[in-house]
RODO-2510 file (C-alpha; in nm, 4 decimals, decimal comma):
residues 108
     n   res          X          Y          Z
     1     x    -2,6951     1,8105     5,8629
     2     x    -2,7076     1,4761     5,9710
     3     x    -2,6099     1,1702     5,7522
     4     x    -2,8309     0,8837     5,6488
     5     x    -2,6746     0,5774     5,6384
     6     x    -2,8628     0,4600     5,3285
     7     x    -2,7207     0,7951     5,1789
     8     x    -2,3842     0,6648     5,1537
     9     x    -2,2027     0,3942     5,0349
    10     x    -1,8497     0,2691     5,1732
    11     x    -1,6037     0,0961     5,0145
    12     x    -1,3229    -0,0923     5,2007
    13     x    -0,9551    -0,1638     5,0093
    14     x    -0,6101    -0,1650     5,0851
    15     x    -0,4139     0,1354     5,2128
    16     x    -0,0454     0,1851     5,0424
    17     x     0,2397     0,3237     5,2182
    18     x     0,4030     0,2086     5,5218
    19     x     0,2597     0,0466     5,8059
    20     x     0,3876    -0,3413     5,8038
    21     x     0,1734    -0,6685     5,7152
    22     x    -0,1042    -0,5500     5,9056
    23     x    -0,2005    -0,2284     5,7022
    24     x    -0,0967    -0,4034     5,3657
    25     x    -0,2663    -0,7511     5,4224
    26     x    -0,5990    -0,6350     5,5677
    27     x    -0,8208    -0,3515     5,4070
    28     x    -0,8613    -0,0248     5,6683
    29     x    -0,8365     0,2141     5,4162
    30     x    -1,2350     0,3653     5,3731
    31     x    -1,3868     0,5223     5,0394
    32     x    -1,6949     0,6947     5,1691
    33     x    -1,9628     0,8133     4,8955
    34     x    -2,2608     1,0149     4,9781
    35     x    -2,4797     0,9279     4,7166
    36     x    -2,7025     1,2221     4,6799
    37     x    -2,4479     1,4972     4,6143
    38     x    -2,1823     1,2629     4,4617
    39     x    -1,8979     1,3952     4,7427
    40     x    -1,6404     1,1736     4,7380
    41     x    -1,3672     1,1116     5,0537
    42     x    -1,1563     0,8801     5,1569
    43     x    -0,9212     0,7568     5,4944
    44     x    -0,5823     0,6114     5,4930
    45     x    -0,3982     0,7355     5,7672
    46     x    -0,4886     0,5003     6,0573
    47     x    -0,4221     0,1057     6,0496
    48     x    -0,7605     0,0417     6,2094
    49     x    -1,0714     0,0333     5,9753
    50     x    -1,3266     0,1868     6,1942
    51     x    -1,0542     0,4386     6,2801
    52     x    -1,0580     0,5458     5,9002
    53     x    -1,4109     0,4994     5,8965
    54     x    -1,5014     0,8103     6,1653
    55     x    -1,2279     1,0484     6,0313
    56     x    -1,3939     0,9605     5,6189
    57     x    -1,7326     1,0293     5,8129
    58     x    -1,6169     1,3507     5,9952
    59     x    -1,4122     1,4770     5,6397
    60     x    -1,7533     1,4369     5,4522
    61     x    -1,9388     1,6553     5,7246
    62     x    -1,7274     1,9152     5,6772
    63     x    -1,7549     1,8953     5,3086
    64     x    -2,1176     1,8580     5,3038
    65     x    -2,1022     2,2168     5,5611
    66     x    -1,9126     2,4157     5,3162
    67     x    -2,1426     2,2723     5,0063
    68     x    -2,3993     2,4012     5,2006
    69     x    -2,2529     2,7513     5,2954
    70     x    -2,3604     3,0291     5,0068
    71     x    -2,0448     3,2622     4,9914
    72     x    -2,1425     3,6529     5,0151
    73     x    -2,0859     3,8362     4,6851
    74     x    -1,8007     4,0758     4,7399
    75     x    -1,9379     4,4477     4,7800
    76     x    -1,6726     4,6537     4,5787
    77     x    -1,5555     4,9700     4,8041
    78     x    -1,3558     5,2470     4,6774
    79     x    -1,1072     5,4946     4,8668
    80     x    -1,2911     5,7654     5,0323
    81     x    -1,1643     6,1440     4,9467
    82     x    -0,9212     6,1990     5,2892
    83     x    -0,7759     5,8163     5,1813
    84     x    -0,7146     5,9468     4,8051
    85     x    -0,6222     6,2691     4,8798
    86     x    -0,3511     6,1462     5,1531
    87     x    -0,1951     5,8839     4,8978
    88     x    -0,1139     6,1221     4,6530
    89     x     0,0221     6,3574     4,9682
    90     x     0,2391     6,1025     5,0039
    91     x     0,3674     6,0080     4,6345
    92     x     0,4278     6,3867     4,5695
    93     x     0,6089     6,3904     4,8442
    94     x     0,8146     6,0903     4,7788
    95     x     0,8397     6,2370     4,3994
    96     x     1,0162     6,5175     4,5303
    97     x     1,2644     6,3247     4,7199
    98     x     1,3498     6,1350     4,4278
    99     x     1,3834     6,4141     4,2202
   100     x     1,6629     6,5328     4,4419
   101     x     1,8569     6,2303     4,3676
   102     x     2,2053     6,2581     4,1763
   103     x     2,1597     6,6050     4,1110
   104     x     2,5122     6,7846     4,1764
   105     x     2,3897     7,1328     4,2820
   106     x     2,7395     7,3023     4,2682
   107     x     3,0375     7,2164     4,0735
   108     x     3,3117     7,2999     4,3126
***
């Protein structure tokens, strides 16, 4: 989907954090809007504006991609007769295992 620049709106401030005089005296940091679907991202990482700027316009891409993506309802599935008949195989014979435990069998 490609993005229209008069579909978004950008918003340049100051980043926080570390960096020195340049990241704190000059504002990189990007707020990118796209105005039709509200999505809001931003990009504070980099000290270089148009830096920010890409990785705010790639983030909002991928954003708008998985807005866009309809999720497949779930099909429920149950255990065929061989899978349900093998688990309970197995927990009888893991019951009678168990049942052997701590039994004393002869007292001598």
């Amino acid at each position: 989907m490609p993005l229209k620049k008069a579909d978004l709106e950008f918003e340049f401030y100051k980043a926080q954090g570390p960096g020195g005089q340049h990241r704190n005296k000059v504002a990189t940091a990007v707020r990118l809007t796209h105005i039709p679907t509200g999505f809001t991202v931003s990009a504070t990482e980099r000290r270089s504006r148009t830096q920010n700027l890409e990785k705010a316009i790639e983030r909002l891409k991928i954003k708008l991609a998985r807005a866009g993506r309809k999720e497949k309802p779930r099909v429920p599935t149950k255990p065929s007769k061989a899978a349900r008949r093998k688990r309970l195989e197995a927990k009888k014979a893991r019951s009678s295992i168990k049942k052997q435990r701590g039994r004393v069998t002869s007292w001598s």
